[in-house]
N, C-alpha and C positions, 0 to 999 in steps of 0.2 A: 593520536592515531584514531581517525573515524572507523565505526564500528557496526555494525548494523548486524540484531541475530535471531531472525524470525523462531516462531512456536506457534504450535496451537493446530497447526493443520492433523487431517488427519481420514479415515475412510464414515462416513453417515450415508444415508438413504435421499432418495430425492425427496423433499418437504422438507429437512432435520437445517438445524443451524450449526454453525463453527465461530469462532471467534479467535483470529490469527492475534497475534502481540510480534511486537519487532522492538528488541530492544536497544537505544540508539545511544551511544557514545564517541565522544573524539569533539563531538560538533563547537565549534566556538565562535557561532555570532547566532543569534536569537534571528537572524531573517533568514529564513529557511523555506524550501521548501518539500514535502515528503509524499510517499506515494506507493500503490500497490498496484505491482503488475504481477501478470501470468505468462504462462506459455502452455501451454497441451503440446504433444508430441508431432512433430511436423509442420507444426504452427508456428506461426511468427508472434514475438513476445506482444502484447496487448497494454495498455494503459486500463486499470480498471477502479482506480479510483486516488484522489489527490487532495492535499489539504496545504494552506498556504500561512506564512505566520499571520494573518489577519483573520487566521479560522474560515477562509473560504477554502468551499469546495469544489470539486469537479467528479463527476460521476460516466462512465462508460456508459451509453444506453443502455446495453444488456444488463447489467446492473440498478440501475438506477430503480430507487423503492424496495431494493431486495438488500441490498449493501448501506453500512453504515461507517465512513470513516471519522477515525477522532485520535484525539493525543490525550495523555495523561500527563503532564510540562513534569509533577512529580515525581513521574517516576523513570520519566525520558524516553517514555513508550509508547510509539504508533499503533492502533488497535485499526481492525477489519471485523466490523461485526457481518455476519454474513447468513441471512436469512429464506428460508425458503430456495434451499440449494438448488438448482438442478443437473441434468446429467452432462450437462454442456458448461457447466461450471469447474468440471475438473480439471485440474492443471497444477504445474507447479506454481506458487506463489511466492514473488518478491518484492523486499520490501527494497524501497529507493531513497534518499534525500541528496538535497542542494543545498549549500548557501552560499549566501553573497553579502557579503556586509561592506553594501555600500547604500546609503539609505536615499543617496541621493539619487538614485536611479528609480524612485517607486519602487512599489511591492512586487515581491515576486508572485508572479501567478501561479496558479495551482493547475499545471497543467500533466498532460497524459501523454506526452512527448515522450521519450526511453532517453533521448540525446542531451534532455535538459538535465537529467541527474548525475551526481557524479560518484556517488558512495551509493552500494547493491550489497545485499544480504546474500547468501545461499541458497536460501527458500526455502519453503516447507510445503509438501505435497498434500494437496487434498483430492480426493477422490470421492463420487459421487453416485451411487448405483440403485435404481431404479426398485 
């Protein structure tokens, strides 16, 4: 059973940092791919940043330089480091993953797409105030 259970969000100041975990289970094939999105209230869900089994990345503009995605393989956990918050940052945050184990189709890209994943976390809300 795929499992996905974010942490880490929470309420900071604009400049402060957070650092989201999503803790992933169920998965069994190592070609994967994973990923964190948002939503704010009225908004449509967003791609904000994605990692692919060959450790490539993909970053949201709004983000990019501020945001750090990465995996711990050890411990089977997606990490969002998130820096220099601001107040347009806020949102609910989820964590996403795909696989596909078929190798014969090349690597999965690491994309920002909502429709490529197929295993979604809960989220966990961060809030960001000025």
């Amino acid at each position: 059973q795929e499992q996905l259970v974010e942490s880490g969000g929470g309420s900071v100041q604009a400049g402060e940092s957070l650092r989201l975990s999503c803790a992933v289970s169920g998965l069994t094939s190592t070609r994967t791919r994973m990923a964190w999105f948002r939503q704010a209230p009225g908004q449509q869900r967003e791609g904000v940043a994605s990692i692919n089994h060959y450790i490539s990345t993909t970053y949201a503009r709004s983000v990019k330089g501020r945001f750090t995605i990465s995996q711990d393989n050890a411990k089977n956990t997606l990490l969002l480091q998130m820096d220099d918050l601001k107040l347009e940052d806020t949102a609910m945050y989820y964590c996403a993953a795909e696989q596909y184990p078929h190798p014969e189709d090349g690597p999965l890209a690491a994309t920002l797409n909502q429709f490529d994943y197929e295993y979604w976390g809960q989220g966990t809300q961060v809030t960001v105030s000025a």
